[in-house]
C-alpha positions in Angstrom: 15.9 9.1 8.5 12.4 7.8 8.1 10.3 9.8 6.2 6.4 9.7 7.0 4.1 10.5 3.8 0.3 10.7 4.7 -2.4 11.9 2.4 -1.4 9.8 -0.7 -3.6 8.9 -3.1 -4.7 5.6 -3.0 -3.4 5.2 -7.0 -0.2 5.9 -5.6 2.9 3.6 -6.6 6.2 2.3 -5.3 7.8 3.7 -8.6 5.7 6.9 -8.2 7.0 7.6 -4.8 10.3 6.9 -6.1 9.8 9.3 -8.6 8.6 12.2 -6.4 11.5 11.7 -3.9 14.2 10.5 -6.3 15.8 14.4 -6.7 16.1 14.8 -3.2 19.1 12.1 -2.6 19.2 7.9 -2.8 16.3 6.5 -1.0 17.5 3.6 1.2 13.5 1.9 1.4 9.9 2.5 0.5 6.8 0.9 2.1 3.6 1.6 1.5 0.9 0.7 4.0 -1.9 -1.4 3.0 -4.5 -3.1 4.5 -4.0 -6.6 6.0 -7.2 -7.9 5.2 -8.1 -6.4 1.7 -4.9 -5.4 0.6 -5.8 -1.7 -0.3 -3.3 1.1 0.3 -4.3 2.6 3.4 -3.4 6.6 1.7 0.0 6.2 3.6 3.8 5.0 3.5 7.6 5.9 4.8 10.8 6.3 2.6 14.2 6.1 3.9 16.6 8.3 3.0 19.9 10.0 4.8 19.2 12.9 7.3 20.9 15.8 4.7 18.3 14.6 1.9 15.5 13.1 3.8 15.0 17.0 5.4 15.2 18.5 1.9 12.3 15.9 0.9 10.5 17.1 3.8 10.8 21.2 3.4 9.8 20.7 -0.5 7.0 18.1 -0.5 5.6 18.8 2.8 2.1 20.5 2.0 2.0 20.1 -1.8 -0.6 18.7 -4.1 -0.5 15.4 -5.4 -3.7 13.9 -7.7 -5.5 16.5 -5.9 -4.7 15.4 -2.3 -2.2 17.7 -0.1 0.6 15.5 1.1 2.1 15.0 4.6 5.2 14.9 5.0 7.2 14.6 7.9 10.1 12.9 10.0 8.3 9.9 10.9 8.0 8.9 15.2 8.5 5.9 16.6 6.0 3.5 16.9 5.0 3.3 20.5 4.8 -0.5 21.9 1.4 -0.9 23.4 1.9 -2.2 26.9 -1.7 -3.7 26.6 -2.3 -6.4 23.8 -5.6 -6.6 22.3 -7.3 -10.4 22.7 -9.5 -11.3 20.7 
């Protein structure tokens, strides 16, 4: 399952978010979002885990406080294709 977290700090780590869902089960992936053109974390990122521990992830971390931010976390959608492209 793919694991939407929203709210992060922007301080937040790969190794952090490892950390905080680590207990839970074996992540499969991490990504955290950043901006293309600056590179800054964009306060949001998916983990990967198996269904049994990625809804055990969710029920504890869902709504808890993290460098003073509340955290976000859900079963992630899927991204919805555009059926218009944007031309620049």
């Amino acid at each position: 399952m793919n694991i939407y977290v929203g709210n992060l700090p922007f301080s937040i780590t790969e190794d952090a978010m490892r950390e905080m869902f680590e207990p839970f089960g074996e992540i499969q992936s991490i990504k955290l979002i950043t901006d293309r053109e600056t590179g800054r974390p964009r306060g949001f990122g998916f983990v990967e885990m198996d269904n049994a521990d990625a809804d055990a992830a969710i029920k504890s971390l869902n709504n808890t406080e993290l460098d003073g931010r509340t955290l976000k976390v859900n079963q992630s959608e899927p991204r919805k294709s555009s059926s218009s492209k944007r031309r620049w």
